[in-house]
N, C-alpha and C positions, 0 to 999 in steps of 0.2 A: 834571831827574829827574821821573820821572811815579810822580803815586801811585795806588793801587790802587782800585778802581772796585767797591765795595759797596753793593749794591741789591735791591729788594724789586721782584717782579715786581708787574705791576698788579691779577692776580687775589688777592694776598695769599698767594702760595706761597712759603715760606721756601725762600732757596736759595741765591746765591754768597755773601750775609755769614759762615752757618754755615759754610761750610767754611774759611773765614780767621779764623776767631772767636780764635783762638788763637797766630795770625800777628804779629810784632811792626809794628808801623805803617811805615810806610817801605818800605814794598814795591817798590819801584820798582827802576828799571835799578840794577845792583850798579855798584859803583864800580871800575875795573880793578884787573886783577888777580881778580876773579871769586871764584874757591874759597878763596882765603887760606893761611896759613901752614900749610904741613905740620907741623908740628912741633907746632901748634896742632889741622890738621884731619888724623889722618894719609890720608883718603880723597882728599888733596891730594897726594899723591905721584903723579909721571906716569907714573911707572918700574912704579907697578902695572896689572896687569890691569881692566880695565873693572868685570867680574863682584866681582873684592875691593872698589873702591872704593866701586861701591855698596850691599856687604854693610858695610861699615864705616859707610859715610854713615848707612842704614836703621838700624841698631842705636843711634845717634848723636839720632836724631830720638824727638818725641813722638808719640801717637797722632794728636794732634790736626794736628802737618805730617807727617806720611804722608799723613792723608787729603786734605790742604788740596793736595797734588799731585797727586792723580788726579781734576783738574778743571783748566778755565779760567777767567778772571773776568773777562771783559770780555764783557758782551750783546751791546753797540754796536758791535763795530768789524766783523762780519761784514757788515752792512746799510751800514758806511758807508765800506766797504772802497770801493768804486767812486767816491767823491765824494773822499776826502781821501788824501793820502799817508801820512799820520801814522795811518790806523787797518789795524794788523793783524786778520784775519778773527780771530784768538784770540791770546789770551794768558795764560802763567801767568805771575803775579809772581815765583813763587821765595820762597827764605826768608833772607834777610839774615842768620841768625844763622849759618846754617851754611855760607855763600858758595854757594848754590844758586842759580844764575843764572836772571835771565827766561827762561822760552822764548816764541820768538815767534813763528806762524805763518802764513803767506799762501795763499789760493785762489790753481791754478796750471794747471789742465790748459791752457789755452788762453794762459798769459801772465799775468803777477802783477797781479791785483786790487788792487790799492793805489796809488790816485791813479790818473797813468798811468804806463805800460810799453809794450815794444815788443808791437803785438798781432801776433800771431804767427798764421799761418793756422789753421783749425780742425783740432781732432784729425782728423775724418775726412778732411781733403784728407792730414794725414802720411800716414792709413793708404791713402790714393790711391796714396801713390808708393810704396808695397810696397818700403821703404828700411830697412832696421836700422840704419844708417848716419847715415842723417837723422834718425830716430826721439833716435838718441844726442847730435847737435848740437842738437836741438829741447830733449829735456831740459836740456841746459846752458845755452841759453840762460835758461829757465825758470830756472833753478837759480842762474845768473850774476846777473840780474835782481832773483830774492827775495832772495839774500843785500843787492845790493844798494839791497834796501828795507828791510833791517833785519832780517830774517827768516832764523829756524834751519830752521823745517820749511817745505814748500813744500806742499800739499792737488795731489797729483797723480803719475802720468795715472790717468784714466778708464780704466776698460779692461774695462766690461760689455761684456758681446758682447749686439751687436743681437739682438733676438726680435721686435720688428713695429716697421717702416717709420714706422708713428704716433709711434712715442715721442719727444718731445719733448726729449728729449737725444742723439738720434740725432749730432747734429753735434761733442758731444764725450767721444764714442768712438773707437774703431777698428774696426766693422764687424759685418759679421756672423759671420765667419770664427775659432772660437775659437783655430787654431795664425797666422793674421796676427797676432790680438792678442796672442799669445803673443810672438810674435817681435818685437814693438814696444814690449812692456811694460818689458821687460828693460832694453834700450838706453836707454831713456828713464831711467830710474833710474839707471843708471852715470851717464848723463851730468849730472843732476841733484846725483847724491850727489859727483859728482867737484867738483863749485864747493864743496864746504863746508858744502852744507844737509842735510837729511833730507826723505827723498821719502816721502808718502804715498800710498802707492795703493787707489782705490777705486773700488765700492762694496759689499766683501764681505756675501753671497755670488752673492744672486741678486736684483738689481735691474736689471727689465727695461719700467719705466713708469712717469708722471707721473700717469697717474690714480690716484685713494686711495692713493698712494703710501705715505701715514703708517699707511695703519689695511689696508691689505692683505696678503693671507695665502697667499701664493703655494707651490703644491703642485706641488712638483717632487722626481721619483723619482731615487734615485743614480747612476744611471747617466748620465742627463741633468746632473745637477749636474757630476759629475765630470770626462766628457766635455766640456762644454761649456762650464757658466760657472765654474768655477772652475781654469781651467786657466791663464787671463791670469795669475790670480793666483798660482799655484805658479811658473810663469817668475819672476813680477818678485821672489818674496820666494829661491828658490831659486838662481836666476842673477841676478838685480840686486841681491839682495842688499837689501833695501827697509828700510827704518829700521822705520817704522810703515807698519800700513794700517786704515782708515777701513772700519768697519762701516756699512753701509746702515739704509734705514728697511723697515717692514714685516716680516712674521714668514714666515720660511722653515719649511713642513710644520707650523705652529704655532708655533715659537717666535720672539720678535722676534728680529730680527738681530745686534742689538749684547747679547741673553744665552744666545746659541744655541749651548752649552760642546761640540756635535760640530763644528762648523767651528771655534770659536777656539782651543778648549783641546787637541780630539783630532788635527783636520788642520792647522791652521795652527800650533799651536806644539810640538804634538806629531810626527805625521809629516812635518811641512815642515820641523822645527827651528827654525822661528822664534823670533830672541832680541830682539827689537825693542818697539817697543809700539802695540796696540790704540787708537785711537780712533775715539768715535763722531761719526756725523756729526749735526749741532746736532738737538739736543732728542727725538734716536732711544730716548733710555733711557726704559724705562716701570719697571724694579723695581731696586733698588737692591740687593738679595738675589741674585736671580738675573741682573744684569747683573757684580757681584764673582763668583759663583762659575761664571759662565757664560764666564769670560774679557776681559772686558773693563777695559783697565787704566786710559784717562783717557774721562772723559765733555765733551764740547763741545755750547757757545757756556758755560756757566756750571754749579756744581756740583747740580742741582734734585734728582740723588740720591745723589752721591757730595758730599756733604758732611759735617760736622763733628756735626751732629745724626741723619740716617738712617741714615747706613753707619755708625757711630757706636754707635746703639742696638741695627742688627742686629749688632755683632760683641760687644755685651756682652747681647745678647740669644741668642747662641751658634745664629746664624742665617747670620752668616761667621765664619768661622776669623779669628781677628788674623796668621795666616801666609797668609792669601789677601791682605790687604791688603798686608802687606806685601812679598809678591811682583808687586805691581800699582805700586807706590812704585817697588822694584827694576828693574822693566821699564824703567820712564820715565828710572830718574838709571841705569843702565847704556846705555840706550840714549844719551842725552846724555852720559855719560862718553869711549864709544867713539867718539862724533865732535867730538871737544874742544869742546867748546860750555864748560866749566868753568875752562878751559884756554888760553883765545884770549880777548882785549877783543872787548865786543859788536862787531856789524858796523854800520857804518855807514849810515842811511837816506838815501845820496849818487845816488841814481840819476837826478833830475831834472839832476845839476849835469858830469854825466861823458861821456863817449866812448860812444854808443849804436850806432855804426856799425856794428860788426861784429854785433849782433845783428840789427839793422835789413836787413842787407845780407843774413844766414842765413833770415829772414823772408823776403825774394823769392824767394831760391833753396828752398825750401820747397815756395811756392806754383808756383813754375815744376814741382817737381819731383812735383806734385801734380795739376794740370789735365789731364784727361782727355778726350780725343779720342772721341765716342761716333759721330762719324756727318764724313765726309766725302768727301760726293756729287761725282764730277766732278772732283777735285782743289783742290775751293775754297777750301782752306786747304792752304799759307800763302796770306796775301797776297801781291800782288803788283804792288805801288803802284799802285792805285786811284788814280783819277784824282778820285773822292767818294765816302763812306763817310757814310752815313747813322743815327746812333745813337740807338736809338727803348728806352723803359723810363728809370724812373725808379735803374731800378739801377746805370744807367751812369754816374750823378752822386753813387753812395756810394756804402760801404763795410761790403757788413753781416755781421751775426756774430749768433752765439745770446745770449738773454739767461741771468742768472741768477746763479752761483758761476767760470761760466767765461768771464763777460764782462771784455772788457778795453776802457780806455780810450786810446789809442794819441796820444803827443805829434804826431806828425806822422801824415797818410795822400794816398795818390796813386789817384786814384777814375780809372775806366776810362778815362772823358773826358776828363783828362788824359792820363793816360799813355800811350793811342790816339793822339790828338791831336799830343802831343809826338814821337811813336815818326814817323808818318806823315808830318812835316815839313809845309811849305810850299806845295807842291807839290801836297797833295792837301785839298781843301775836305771838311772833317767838319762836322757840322750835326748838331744834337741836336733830339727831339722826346721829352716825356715819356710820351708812347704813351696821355696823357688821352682823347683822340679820336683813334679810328682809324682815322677816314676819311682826317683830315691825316698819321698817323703813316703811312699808307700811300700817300699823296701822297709824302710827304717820301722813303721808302723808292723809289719809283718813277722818282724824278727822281736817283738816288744807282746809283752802279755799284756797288755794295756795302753791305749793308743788315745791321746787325747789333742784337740784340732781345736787351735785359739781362732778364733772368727772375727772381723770388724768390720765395723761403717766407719762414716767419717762424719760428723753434725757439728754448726756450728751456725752464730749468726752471720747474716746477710746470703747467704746460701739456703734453699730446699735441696732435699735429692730428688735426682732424677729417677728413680725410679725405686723401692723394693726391693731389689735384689742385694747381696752381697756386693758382684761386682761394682754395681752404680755405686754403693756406699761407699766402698775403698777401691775406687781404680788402680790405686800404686798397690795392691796388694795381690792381683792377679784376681782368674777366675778362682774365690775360693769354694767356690757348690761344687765345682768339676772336682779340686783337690780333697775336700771331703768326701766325694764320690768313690774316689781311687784309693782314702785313705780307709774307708767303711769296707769297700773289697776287700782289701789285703789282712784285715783284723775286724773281724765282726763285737769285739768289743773296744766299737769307737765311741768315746763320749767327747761332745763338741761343747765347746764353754762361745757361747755368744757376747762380747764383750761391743754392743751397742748402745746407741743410745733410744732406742726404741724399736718397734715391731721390723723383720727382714723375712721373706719368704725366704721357707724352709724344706724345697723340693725335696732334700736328702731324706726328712724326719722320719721314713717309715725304715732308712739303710741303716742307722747305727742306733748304740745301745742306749745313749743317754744324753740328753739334751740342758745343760745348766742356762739359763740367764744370768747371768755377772753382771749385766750393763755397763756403763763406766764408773767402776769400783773403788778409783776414788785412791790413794795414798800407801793404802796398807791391803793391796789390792792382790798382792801373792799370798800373804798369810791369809786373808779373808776368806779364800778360796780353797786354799788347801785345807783348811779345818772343815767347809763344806763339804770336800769331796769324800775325806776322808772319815766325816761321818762325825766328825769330834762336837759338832753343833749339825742340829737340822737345818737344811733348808729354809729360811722360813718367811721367803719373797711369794705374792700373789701376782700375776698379771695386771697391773693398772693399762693396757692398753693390748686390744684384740689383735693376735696373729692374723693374718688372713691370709688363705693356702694361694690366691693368685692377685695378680698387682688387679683386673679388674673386678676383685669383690671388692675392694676397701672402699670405706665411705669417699664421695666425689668423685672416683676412677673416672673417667672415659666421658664427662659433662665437661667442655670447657669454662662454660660459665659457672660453674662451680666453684674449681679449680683447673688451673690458677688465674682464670679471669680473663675476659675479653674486653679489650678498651680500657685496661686499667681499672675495671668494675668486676666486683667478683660478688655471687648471689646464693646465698646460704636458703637456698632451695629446698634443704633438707630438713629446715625447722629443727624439732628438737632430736629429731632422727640419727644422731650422730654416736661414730664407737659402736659398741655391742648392742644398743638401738637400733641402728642401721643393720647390722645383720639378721638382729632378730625379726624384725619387718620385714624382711627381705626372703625370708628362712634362708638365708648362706649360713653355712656350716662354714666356720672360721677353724683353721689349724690349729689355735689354742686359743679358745675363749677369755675373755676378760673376768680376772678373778683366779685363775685357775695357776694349780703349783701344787704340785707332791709333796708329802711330806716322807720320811723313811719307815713311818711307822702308820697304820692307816686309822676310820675315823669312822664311827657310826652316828647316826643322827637319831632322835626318838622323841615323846612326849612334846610333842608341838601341840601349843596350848597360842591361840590365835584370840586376838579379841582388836576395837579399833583405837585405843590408848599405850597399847605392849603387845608386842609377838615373843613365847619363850619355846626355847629348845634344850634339847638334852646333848650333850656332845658327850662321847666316850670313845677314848683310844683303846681299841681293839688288837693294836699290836704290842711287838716283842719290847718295842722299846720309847724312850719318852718322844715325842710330836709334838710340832706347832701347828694346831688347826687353827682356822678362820672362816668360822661359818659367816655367810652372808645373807642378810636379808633381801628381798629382791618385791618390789610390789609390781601391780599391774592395776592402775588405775583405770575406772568405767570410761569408756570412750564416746559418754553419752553428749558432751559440752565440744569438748575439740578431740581430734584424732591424739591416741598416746600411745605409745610404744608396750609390746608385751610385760615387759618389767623393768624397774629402772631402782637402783640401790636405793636405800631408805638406810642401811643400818650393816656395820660387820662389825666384830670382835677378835680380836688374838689372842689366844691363853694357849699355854705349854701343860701340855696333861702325860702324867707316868701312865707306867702300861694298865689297861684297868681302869684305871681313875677318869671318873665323869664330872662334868661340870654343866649350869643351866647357865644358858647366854638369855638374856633380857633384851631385845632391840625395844626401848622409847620411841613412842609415836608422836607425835602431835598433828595439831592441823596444817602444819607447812608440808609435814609427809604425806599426807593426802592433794594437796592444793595444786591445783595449771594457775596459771594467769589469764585471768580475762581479761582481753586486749580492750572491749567495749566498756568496760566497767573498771577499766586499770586499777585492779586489786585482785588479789588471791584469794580464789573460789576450791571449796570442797564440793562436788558434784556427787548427787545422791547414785547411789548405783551398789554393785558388786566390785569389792577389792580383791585383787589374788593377790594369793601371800606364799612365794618361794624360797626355802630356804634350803641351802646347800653352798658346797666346796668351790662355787663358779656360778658365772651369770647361766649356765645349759648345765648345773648340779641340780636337779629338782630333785632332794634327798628326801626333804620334806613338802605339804603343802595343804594351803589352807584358803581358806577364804572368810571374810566378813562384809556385814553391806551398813552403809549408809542412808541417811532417809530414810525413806518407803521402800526401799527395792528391796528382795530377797537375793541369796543366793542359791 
C-alpha cells in the first residue's frame, strides 16, 4: 500500500497538504472491492446511473473531500515518470472512507511514460499514414499499455493542429491540417477508451508554441478558433466520446486557458455536451476563483489552488458558489463512475512481466504505414540487392524521438543498422560511417553501390527550433546538408532517410536519388524501414505537414508578432491561412506539398462524379505492382461571406490496389463540409456560391476536378 505524499513546495507556497488536511490517513490504493457495501454506500449500487451515483456520493461527502478531489497529490511522479515504473505522471488518492478509489494517470500521446513501454512511432508519422484505422489500433495500444501500468487515465492524443513548422512539439501532433486531425482524434480515443482507461485529450484550446508558453497571450479571432484549432477537439469529445480533456497553458484573448468559462463551460461542456472532466495541464492554474468558476474541474501535478485553504476561503468568501464545487467533485466521480473505475479491483502494474508482442508488432506496422516517399529519382527505390550499401549519419545507429511528456522509453529497439543489415542478408556488404568527416563518409559512399544518409532534428517540449534547417535541428550532429552534399557527389545513388520530427529544408533534394520520411519511427524503427526500402511493403506515409523550400516561405516566417511574439503576445494574423493554406494564398510553391508521397507503383484518377451531399472517383493502379494510394478531396469554398483559402481537405481514403485493379472512393459531404463560422451570428453558415472540388494524390494533385453551386449561384 502506498501512502499519500504531503509536501511544501520550496518557495513556501502552501499547496497539496491543504487540500488532504481533512483526508483520513491511509490514502493509498483501496483494498478490493473499491466502493464497498451498497447497503452501506448506496452510490455503490451498479444497477444505477453514473449521474445518480455521484449525486449520492457528493451529498455523502464533506467540503473538505470534495475539494481534496479536484486535485492531484503527487509533485514527483510526472518528472519521474521516465525513470521508474512505479511513478504515475499523477495521482489522486481518493478517500477510504467513502470507497473512492485512487485515480491514477499516465503521459500517453507517444506511448505510456512510466518506466518503459512499447515506443510507439511519433504521432506525426500516425498522421503520415492518413489511417483512421490505425489512429484507433495506436490508441489501444496506448490504452492496453497504461492500463497495464496501472493507470485509469491515459494524457493523450495531442491533437493541436500545427501553426509554425518551429514548434517544438511539432512531432506530437497530427499536422497541420485541422479535419486530418480531426479524423484521427476520434479513433484514437475509441481505441484508447475501449482497453478500460480514460483518454485525455489535449491541449485545449489554442496551444500553438514552446516559446513563453506559460506567460503567453495569444489573440486569436472566432472564426480562426473555431475553424481551426478547435475542431480536433469537438471530434474527439463528440465522436470519441473523450473522458476528460486537458487544458493548456497561456491565456487565449486574455484569459488563461485552464479559467477561460467560453471554451469550458460555453463550448466544451455546454454546446459539445460534454459530461466528462477538465484537467489542467501541470501548474497551468493562476486563480483559484476564476479557474472554479471558469470550468475547470481537477487541477494537476498538485492542489497550489484547488485546495482545502483557497478554494475553501473563496466559497465562504461567496467568491464560488459551494454548487460550482460541487459540480466539479460531480464531473470527476461521475466521470469515474461511468467507466467502472469504482467497480473493477485496481489494474495491475504488470507490463514489464507480460506478452508485449502484439503491441510491439502494431509499432512497426505503424511506422511501415507512416514512411513517406518524398522523392524517387530514377526508380532508385526499392532496392534491389545491392551488392554494398554504404550507411553514412549517426542516425542509422539509433533510434530517436521527441523529448519531454511524450517521451517513451522502449524495452527493446531495432536501429536502421540492424535492421538494413539483417533485411540485406549476406550477400551484400553494409559498412557504416558516422558522417564525422566527410571527406571519409564520401569515400565510403563512393566505393558502396548504394549510399544511404540518416538525417535528424532534435524536438521536444519546452524548446522551438531555431530555425528549419538540419543544422538548427541537431547541432551535435554537425552541418548534415553540406555532408549530404558530399555524400550525393561521391554516388549519385544517395537516398537520404529523414528521421524528424517534422518538416526540414531540403536544399540537397534535386542532388540525390531518393528521399524517405521515417520521422521518429518509434521502436521497431530498423526493421520498419528496411522492409520499406527494400520494397517488401510500399510506402504508404502522405505528408501531414508542408515542406517549404526556404525558412522565409513558411507560415509566420519574418512577422514577429506572429511568431514568436512581441511582449509575450503573439497574433495569429493569419486567420484561417495556415499549412498548405498559407502557401496556396500566397502561390509559394512548397518543396513537398501537404498530402504528397509516392507510392512504387503509380495511380490514375477517372469518373469523377461531383454533386453537394458526395464527391466519387475512380482510382486505378496503373502499375507493375500492388500500391497504396490516397486520393484526397480538397474544396474551395465561395469567398462570398468571408475570405477562404483555395481548398482546404473535406475528405481522403487509403485502399491498397493490385496492378489493374480499380476501386471508387466516396468522399461524404454534409453541411459542416461546406460551413465558415460566422463570427456575427456565432453559428455555421453554408454561403450560397460556387464550390471547387479537387481531387488528387496532394493538396497541388488537381488529378481530377469539379465544381457544384449552392443557392442561386451557378457555376
Amino acid at each position: 500500500m502506498r501512502a499519500p505524499r504531503r509536501w511544501m513546495c520550496a518557495a513556501g507556497v502552501l499547496i497539496s497538504a491543504l487540500a488532504l488536511a481533512t483526508v483520513p490517513t491511509g490514502a493509498g490504493r483501496a483494498a478490493a472491492g473499491r466502493c464497498g457495501d451498497p447497503a452501506e454506500r448506496p452510490w455503490c449500487r451498479t444497477g444505477l446511473p453514473a449521474d445518480e451515483r455521484a449525486r449520492l456520493l457528493v451529498a455523502a461527502m464533506t467540503a473538505d473531500e470534495k475539494i481534496a478531489i479536484l486535485s492531484s497529490d503527487d509533485p514527483f511522479g510526472g518528472p519521474l515518470g521516465g525513470f521508474s515504473e512505479n511513478a504515475h505522471a499523477d495521482t489522486n488518492w481518493g478517500i477510504p472512507r467513502l470507497g473512492i478509489p485512487a485515480l491514477y494517470m499516465a503521459d500517453g500521446p507517444a506511448g505510456v511514460r512510466q518506466g518503459k513501454a512499447t515506443a510507439l512511432p511519433a504521432p506525426i508519422a500516425l498522421a503520415a499514414g492518413f489511417d483512421p484505422q490505425a489512429a484507433q489500433r495506436y490508441g489501444s495500444v496506448v490504452g492496453w499499455e497504461a492500463r497495464h501500468r496501472g493507470n485509469d487515465v491515459v494524457f493523450g492524443p495531442t491533437v493541436d493542429v500545427l501553426r509554425t513548422p518551429r514548434n517544438g512539439r511539432t512531432f506530437e501532433g497530427f499536422g497541420e491540417d485541422p479535419y486530418l486531425s480531426a479524423s484521427l482524434a476520434a479513433p484514437w480515443v475509441r481505441g484508447a477508451q475501449d482497453q478500460g482507461v480514460m483518454s485525455s485529450v489535449k491541449h485545449l484550446a489554442a496551444y500553438a508554441q514552446e516559446t513563453d508558453r506559460l506567460e503567453l497571450d495569444m489573440k486569436v479571432a472566432r472564426r480562426t478558433l473555431r475553424e481551426i484549432y478547435l475542431v480536433p477537439f469537438e471530434s474527439a469529445v463528440k465522436d470519441g466520446r473523450a473522458a476528460t480533456v486537458m487544458c493548456g497553458f497561456g491565456r487565449l484573448n486574455g484569459r488563461w486557458a485552464c479559467q477561460d468559462g467560453t471554451v469550458l463551460n460555453e463550448i466544451l461542456k455546454g454546446e459539445w455536451g460534454f459530461d466528462g472532466f477538465v484537467a489542467s495541464d501541470h501548474t497551468a492554474v493562476r486563480d483559484e476563483v476564476d479557474a472554479a468558476n471558469g470550468g475547470l474541474d481537477m487541477e494537476l501535478p498538485v492542489g497550489m489552488k484547488y485546495n482545502a485553504f483557497l478554494l475553501k476561503r473563496a466559497v465562504e468568501q461567496n467568491r464560488v458558489a459551494q454548487a460550482t464545487v460541487d459540480g466539479h467533485t460531480r464531473a470527476i466521480l461521475r466521470t469515474m463512475f461511468a467507466f467502472g473505475v469504482f467497480d473493477r479491483a485496481e489494474y495491475p502494474n504488470d507490463l514489464t512481466g507480460i506478452d508485449r508482442s502484439a503491441s510491439e508488432a502494431e509499432a512497426q506496422r505503424i511506422a511501415e504505414g507512416g514512411m513517406t516517399l518524398l522523392r524517387n529519382q530514377g526508380g532508385a527505390l526499392p532496392l534491389r540487392s545491392p551488392g554494398s550499401i554504404a550507411l553514412i549519419g549517426r542516425g542509422a545507429e539509433a533510434v530517436p524521438s521527441g523529448s519531454g511528456s511524450a517521451s517513451v522509453e522502449p524495452f527493446t529497439h531495432v536501429t536502421p543498422r540492424d535492421g538494413i543489415t539483417r533485411r540485406a542478408g549476406s550477400a551484400t556488404k553494409v559498412t557504416y560511417h558516422d558522417g564525422g568527416d566527410r571527406g571519409r563518409a564520401a569515400q565510403a559512399a563512393r566505393e558502396a553501390d548504394v549510399a544511404i544518409v540518416f538525417a535528424t532534428d532534435s524536438q521536444g517540449e519546452f524548446f522551438d527550433k531555431s530555425c528549419l534547417t538540419l543544422r538548427c535541428g541537431d547541432p551535435w550532429r554537425g552541418d548534415q546538408d553540406a555532408l549530404i552534399s558530399e555524400v550525393a557527389k561521391a554516388n549519385p545513388k544517395t537516398i537520404v532517410v529523414l528521421e524528424t520530427g517534422g518538416p526540414v529544408l531540403t536544399p540537397w533534394a534535386g542532388q540525390v536519388a531518393g528521399i524517405v520520411a521515417a520521422w521518429y519511427p518509434g521502436q521497431r524503427a530498423g526493421t520498419a524501414l528496411a522492409r520499406v526500402l527494400y520494397g517488401d511493403v510500399d510506402p504508404g506515409g502522405r505528408l501531414p505537414v508542408s515542406f517549404p523550400v526556404a525558412e522565409a516561405d513558411a507560415p509566420t516566417a519574418g512577422n514577429p508578432e506572429q511568431y514568436p511574439g512581441v511582449n509575450k503576445t503573439v497574433t495569429f494574423s493569419e486567420g484561417v491561412f495556415i499549412g498548405y493554406r498559407h502557401y496556396d494564398a500566397k502561390k509559394i510553391a512548397p518543396q513537398f506539398p501537404f498530402g504528397h508521397g509516392l507510392s512504387y507503383t503509380t495511380f490514375a484518377y477517372s469518373g469523377l462524379d461531383v454533386g453537394p451531399e458526395a464527391v466519387r472517383v475512380t482510382v486505378t493502379n496503373t502499375g507493375s505492382r500492388p500500391g497504396v494510394a490516397v486520393p484526397q478531396l480538397y474544396l474551395g469554398l465561395p469567398s462570398t461571406a468571408v475570405p477562404q483559402p483555395p481548398r482546404q481537405l473535406k475528405g481522403y481514403q487509403k485502399l491498397t490496389l493490385a496492378p489493374g485493379q480499380s476501386g471508387q472512393v466516396t468522399f461524404p459531404l454534409t453541411s459542416r463540409s461546406l460551413s465558415y463560422w460566422d463570427e456575427e451570428a456565432s453559428t455555421w453558415k453554408v454561403a450560397p456560391g460556387c464550390y471547387k472540388v479537387t481531387v488528387g494524390g496532394s493538396s497541388r494533385d488537381a488529378a481530377q476536378t469539379g465544381s457544384f453551386a449552392r443557392g442561386s449561384a451557378t457555376c
